[in-house]
Structures are given as C-alpha cells and as structure tokens.
C-alpha positions as CSV (number, residue, x, y, z in Angstrom):
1,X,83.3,-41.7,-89.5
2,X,86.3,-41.0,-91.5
3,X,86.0,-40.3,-94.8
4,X,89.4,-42.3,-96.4
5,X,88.7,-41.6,-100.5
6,X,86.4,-39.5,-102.9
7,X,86.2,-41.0,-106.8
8,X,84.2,-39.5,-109.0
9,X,81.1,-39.4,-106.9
10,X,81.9,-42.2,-104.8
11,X,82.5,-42.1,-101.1
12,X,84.7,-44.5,-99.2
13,X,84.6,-44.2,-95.6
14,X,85.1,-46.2,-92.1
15,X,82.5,-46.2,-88.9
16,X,83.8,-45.5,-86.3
17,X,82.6,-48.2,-84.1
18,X,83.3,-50.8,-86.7
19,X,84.6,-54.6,-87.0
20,X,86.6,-57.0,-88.8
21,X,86.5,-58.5,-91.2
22,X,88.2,-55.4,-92.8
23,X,85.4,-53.5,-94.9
24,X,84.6,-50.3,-96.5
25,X,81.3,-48.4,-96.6
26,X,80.8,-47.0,-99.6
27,X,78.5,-43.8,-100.1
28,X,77.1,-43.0,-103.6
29,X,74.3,-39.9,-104.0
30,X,71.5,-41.4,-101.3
31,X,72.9,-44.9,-101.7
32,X,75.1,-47.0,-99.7
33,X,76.9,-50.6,-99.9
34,X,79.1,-52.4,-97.5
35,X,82.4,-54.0,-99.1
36,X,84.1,-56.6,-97.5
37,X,88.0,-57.8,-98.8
38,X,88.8,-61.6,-98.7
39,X,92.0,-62.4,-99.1
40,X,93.6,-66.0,-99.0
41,X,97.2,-66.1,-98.1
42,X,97.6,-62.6,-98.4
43,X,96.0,-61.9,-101.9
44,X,93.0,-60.3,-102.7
45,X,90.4,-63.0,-103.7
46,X,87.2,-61.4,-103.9
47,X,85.2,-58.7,-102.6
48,X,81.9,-59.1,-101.1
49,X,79.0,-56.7,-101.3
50,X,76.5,-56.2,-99.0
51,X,73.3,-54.3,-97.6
52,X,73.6,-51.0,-94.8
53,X,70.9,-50.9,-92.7
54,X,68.3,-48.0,-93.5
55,X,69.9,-47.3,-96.3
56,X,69.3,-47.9,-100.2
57,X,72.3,-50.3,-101.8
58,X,74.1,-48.7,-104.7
59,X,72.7,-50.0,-108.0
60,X,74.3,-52.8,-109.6
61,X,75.3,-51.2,-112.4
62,X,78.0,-49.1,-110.5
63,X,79.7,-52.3,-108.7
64,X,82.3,-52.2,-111.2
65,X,83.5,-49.0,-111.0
66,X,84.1,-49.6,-107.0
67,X,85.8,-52.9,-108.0
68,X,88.1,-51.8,-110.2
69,X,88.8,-49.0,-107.4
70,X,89.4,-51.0,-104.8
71,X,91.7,-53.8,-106.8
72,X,93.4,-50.7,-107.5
73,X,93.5,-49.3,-104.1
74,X,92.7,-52.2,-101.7
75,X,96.4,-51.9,-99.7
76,X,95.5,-48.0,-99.0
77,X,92.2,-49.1,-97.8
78,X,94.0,-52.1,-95.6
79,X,97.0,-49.0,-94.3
80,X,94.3,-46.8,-93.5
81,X,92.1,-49.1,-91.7
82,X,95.3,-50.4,-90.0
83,X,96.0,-46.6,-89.0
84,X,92.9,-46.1,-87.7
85,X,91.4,-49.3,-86.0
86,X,94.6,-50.5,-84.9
87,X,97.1,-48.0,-84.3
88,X,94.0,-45.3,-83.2
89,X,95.6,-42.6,-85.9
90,X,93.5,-40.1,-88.1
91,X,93.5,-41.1,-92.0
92,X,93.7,-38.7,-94.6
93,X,91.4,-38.7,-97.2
94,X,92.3,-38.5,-100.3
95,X,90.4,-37.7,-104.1
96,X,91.3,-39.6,-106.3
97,X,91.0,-37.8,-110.0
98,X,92.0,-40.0,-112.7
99,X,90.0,-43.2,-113.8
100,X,91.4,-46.3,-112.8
C-alpha cells in the first residue's frame, strides 16, 4: 500500500491489489475517501468521490482541499500509478508543503 503524497494532513496512497479506473485513496485522521479521475480525450473532467469500505468518508467540508490537490497534481498521481500498476516499480512519496 504505497503511500504516493502527504499534504497537510492528507494521505494519498494506492492498494496494492487495486483496479482501474485509475483512483486514489485518500486517508485523512480516521477517515478515508476513494477518488476516481475521469478524463475525456485526455483532460481531466471530473473527479469522483466515493465510500471505502469499513471506513468513515472524509467530511465534506475537506473535498476541496483534495480537489484542488489533485487538479494540481493529478499527472503525478497518473506517472505514479503508471510506475507502479503498470511498469511494477516502487513510487516515491512525496510531502508536499506549500498550499496549492
């Protein structure tokens, strides 16, 4: 389960096991949301939240600040999973320290 980012107390990681479509789990104090990318033609069109299993979603009000992460970031979180579903290499993770 590699974790790919750190910001500001949010955790973006892969399973290990894991599917398309390409996704990021996203790990907040005891919470935890599913994000899913949908692109069309190659651009980033939306991204999808959803519910992990046996685990409490993150609170609404902290959607945005994942959002505007991943419009920020969502190529790094496509090379990584790339790296690591694809190509079966280890991802660095990275902490990311200034606000997007």
């Amino acid at each position: 389960m590699p974790k790919i980012f750190e910001y500001f107390g949010f955790i973006f990681l892969f399973y290990a096991n894991d599917h398309e479509p390409i996704h990021v789990h996203v790990q907040y104090a005891e919470y935890e949301s599913k994000v899913t990318f949908i692109y069309d033609n190659g651009a980033l069109i939306s991204l999808e939240f959803s519910n992990v299993t046996g685990r409490q979603p993150i609170p609404g009000n902290k959607h945005q600040d994942i959002i505007n992460f991943l419009k920020v970031y969502h190529n790094h979180v496509v090379t990584k999973w790339l790296q690591f579903y694809v190509y079966k290499q280890r991802v660095k993770s990275e902490k990311i320290t200034k606000k997007v």
